[in-house]
ROPA-970792 format. One line per 8 residues: their letters; for each residue x negated, y negated, z of C-alpha. Coordinates in Angstrom, 1 decimal, always signed. Each point is the difference from the previous one (the first is absolute). Example, Ala and Ser with C-alpha at 12.3 -4.5 7.8 and 13.67 -1.06 7.14 Angstrom:
# residues 2
as> -12.3 +4.5 +7.8; -1.4 -3.4 -0.7
//
This chain:
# residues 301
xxxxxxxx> +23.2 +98.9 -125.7; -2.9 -2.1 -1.6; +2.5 -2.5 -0.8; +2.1 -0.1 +3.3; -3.3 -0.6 +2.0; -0.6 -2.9 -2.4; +3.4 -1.9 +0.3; -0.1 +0.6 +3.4
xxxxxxxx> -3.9 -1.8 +0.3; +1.7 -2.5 -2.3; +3.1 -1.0 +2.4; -2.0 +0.2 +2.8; -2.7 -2.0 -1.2; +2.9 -2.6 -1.1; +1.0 -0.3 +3.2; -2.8 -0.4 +1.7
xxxxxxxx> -1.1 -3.2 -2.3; +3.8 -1.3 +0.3; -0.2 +0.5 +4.0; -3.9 -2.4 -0.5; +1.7 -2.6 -2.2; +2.7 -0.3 +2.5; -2.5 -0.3 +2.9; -2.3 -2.9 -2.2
xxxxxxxx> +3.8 -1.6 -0.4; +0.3 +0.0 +3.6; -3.2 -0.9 +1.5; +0.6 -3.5 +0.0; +3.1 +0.1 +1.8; -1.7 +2.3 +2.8; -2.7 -2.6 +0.5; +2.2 -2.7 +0.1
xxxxxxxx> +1.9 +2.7 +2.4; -3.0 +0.4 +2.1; -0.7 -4.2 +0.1; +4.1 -0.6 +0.7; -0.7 +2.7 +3.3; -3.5 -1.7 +1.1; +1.4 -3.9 +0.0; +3.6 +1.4 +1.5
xxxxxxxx> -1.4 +2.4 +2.7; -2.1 -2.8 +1.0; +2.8 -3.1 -0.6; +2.3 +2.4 +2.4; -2.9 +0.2 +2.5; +0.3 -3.9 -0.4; +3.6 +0.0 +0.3; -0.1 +2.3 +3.2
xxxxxxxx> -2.8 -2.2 +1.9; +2.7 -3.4 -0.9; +2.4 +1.9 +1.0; -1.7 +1.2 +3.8; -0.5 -3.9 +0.3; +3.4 -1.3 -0.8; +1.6 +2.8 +2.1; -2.1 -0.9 +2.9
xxxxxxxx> +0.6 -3.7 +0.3; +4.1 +1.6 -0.3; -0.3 +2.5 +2.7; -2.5 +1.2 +3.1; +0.8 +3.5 -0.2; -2.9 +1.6 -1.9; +1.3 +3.4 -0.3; +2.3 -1.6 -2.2
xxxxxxxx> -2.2 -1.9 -2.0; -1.9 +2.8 -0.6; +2.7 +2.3 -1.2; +1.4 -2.6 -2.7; -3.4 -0.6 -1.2; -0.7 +3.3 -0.7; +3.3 +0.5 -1.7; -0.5 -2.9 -2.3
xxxxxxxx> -3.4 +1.4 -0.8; +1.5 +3.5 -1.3; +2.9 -1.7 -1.7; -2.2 -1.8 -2.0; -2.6 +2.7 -0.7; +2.5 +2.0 -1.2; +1.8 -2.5 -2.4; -4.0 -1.2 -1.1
xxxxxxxx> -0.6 +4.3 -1.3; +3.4 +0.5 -1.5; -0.6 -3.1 -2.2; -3.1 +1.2 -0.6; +1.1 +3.2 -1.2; +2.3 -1.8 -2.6; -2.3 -2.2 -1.2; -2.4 +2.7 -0.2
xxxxxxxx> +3.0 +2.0 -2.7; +0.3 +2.9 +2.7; +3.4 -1.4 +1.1; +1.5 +3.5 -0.1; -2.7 +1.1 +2.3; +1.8 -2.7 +2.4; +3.5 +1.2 -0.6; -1.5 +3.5 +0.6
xxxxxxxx> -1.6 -1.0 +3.6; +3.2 -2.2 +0.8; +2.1 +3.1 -0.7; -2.0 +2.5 +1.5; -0.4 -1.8 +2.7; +3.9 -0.4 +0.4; +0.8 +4.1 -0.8; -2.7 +0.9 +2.2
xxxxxxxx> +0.7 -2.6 +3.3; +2.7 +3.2 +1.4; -2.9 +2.7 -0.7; -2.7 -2.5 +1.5; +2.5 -1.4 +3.0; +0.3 +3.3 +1.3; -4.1 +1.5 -0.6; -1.1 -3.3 +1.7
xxxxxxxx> +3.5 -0.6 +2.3; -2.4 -1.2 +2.9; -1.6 -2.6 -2.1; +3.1 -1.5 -1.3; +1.0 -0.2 +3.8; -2.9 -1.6 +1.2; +0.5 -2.2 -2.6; +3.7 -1.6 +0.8
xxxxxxxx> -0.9 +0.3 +3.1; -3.0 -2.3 +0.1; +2.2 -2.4 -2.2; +2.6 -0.2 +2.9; -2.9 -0.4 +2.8; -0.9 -3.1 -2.7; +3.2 -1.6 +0.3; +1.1 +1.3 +3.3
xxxxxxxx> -2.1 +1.1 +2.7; -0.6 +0.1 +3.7; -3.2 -1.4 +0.3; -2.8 -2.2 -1.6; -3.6 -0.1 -0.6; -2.2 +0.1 +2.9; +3.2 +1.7 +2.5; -0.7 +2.8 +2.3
xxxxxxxx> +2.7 +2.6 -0.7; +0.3 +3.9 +0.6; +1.3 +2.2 -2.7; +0.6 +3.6 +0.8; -3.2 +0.6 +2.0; -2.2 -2.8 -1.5; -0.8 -2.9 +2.3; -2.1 -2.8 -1.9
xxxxxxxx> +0.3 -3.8 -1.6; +1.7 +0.1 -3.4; -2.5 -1.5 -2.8; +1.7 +0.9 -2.9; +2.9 +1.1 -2.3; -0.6 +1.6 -3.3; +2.4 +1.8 -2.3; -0.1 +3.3 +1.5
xxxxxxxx> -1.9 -0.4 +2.9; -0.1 -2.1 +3.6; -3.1 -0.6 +1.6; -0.9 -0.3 +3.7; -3.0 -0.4 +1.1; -0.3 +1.8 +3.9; -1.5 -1.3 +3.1; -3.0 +2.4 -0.1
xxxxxxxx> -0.8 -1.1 -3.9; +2.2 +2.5 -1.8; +1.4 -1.4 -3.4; +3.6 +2.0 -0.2; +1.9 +0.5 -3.4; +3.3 +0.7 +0.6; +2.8 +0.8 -2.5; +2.5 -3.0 -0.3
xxxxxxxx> +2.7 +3.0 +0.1; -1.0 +0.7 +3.4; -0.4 -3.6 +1.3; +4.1 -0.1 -1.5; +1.1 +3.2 +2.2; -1.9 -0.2 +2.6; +0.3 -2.5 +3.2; -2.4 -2.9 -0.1
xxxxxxxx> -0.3 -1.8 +3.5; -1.6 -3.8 -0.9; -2.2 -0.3 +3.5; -0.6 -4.0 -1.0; +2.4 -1.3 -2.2; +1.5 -2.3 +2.0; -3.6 -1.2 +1.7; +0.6 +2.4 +3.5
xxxxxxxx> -1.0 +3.0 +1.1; +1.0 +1.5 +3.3; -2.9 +2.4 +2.1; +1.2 +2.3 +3.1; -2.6 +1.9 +2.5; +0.8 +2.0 +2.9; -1.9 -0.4 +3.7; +0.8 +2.0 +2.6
xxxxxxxx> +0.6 -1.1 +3.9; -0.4 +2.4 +2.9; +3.5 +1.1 +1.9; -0.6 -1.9 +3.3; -0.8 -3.4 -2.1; +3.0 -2.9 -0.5; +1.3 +0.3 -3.1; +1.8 -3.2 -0.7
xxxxxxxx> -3.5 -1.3 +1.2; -2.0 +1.7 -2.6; +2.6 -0.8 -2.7; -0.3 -3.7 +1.1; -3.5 -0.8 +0.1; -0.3 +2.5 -4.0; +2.4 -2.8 -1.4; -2.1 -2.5 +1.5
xxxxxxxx> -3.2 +0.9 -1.2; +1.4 +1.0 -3.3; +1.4 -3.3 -0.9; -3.0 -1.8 +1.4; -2.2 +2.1 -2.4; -1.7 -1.9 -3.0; +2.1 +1.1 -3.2; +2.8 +1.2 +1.3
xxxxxxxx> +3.4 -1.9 -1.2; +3.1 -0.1 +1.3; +3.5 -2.1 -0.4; +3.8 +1.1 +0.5; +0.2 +2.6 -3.2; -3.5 +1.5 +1.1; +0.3 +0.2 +3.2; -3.4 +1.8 +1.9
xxxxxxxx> +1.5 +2.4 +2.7; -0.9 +2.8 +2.3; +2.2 +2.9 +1.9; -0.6 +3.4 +1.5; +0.2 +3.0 -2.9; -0.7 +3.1 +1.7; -0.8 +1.5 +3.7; -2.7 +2.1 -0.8
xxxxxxxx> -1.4 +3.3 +1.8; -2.6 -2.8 +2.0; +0.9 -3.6 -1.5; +2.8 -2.4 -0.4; -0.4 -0.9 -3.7; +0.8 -3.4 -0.8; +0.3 -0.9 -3.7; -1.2 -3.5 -1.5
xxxxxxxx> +1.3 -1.3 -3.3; -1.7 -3.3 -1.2; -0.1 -1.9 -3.3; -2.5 -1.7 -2.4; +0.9 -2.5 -2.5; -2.3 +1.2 -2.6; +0.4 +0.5 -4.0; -3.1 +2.3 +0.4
xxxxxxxx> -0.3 +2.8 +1.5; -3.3 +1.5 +0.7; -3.2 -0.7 +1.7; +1.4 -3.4 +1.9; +3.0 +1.8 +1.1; -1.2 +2.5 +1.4; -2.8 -1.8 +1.9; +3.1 -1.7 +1.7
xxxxxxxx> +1.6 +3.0 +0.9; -3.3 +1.6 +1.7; -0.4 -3.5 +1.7; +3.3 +0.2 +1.3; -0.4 +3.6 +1.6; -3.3 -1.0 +1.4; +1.7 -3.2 +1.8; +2.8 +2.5 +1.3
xxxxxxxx> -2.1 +2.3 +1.1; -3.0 -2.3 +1.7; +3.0 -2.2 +1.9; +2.2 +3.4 +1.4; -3.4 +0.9 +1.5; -0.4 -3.3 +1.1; +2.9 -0.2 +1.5; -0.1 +3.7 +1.8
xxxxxxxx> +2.3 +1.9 -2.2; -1.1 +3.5 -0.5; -0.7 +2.1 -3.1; +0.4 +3.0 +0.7; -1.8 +3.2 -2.2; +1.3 +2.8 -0.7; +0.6 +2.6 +3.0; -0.9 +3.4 -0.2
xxxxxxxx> +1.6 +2.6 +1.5; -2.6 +3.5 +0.6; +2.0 +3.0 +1.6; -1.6 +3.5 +1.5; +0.7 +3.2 -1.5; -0.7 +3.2 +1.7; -1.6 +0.2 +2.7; -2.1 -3.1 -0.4
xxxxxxxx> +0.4 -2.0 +3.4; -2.0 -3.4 -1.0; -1.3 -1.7 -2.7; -3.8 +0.0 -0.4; -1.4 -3.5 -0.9; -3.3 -1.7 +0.3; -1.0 -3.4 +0.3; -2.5 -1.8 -1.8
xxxxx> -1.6 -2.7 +2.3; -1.4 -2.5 -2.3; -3.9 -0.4 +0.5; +0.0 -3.7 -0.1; +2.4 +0.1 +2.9
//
């Protein structure tokens, strides 16, 4: 027993000062390891700023530029530590990533299936996409200015200063409506007219004012028109559709549209058009036989 415990101390002890000589042998290569991953991480940073300049003098679409750079930068990084691992002797330990990595991308596509979509997904949106930095867009229920495209991610930043990270798998399904891509956006309001008022009168002097408003565009393909959508319980709705020509939407925009209501409104008035409220009807139940009110005279009167 004496003697077992002793030639297994012995092997043991054997192996631990064989495991230390081969770790002295090797410390060189893992400095010269660590240097090679310092002055590469930082050449591929280099590499990747170059590269972000080159690309932009080639191209104006930054979404672009940004995706290639970034692919460049992992490319390299990732050549940079598997040389380093060689150099450092523990080249099997980079055959054993490379392979794990290859058995395990089935086990690893389905546990983290989402991310893999989002992924291919915000590779298409770099290459094909409908819409650009700085658009206004609605995806799904999200209404805001696009301000970037990541790997997995969209952002939109809302109206009301909400920054919105959407899935590129859902910007891919879902239905993305572009409000300025092609530099116009079209606003509509409704006013309504009383019944005894002239319709084609009302519709008239609208289309007059509208045009005449400051901001408001209009030529053959956007034309600015009005006509009569509904008859109401007490009005004669009449519908206005008018366009910007704006790449922005927001703050100006708007302004123009609540300029352009006030203008209708103020010159109907003007003009002795009617707008009506609403009309309440009040009906007696029972054997109620009038309707009990009271009138406030106003003191200063």
């Amino acid at each position: 027993m004496n003697q077992y415990l002793k030639d297994s101390s012995d092997r043991l002890f054997a192996s631990i000062q064989e495991n230390w000589h081969n770790f002295i042998e090797q410390i060189p290569g893992i400095l010269l390891a660590i240097l090679i991953v310092s002055i590469g991480m930082f050449v591929a940073q280099k590499i990747a700023q170059l590269s972000k300049k080159g690309l932009s003098t080639k191209t104006d679409d930054p979404i672009m530029v940004n995706f290639l750079v970034k692919a460049i930068k992992i490319i390299l990084s990732t050549m940079v530590i598997m040389y380093a691992l060689n150099i450092a002797g523990l080249d099997t330990i980079a055959t054993g990533v490379l392979t794990a990595a290859g058995a395990s991308t089935v086990i690893i596509g389905f546990a983290f299936r989402d991310i893999g979509e989002n992924f291919i997904a915000g590779i298409i949106l770099s290459f094909n996409r409908p819409f650009n930095l700085d658009e206004t867009v609605s995806i799904g229920d999200v209404f805001g200015k696009v301000k970037n495209i990541e790997f997995r991610y969209t952002k939109l930043s809302t109206f009301d200063g909400r920054d919105v990270y959407i899935p590129n798998s859902d910007v891919i399904k879902k239905p993305v409506f572009n409000y300025t891509q092609d530099g116009f956006f079209r606003f509509d309001f409704i006013v309504g007219i009383a019944y005894e008022d002239d319709i084609l009168a009302a519709e008239k002097l609208i289309l007059d004012v509208v045009n005449k408003t400051e901001g408001v565009f209009q030529d053959q393909q956007h034309p600015n028109f009005v006509f009569t959508d509904t008859l109401a319980t007490n009005t004669v709705n009449l519908k206005v559709h008018f366009w910007l020509e704006t790449f922005e939407y927001g703050m100006h925009a708007l302004l123009i549209k609540g300029r352009v209501i006030t203008n209708v409104k103020t010159a109907l008035l003007r003009e002795g058009f009617n707008l009506p409220a609403d009309i309440r009807e009040i009906k007696l139940y029972g054997t109620q036989t009038e309707i009990p009110f009271r009138l406030n005279k106003n003191e200063s009167n």
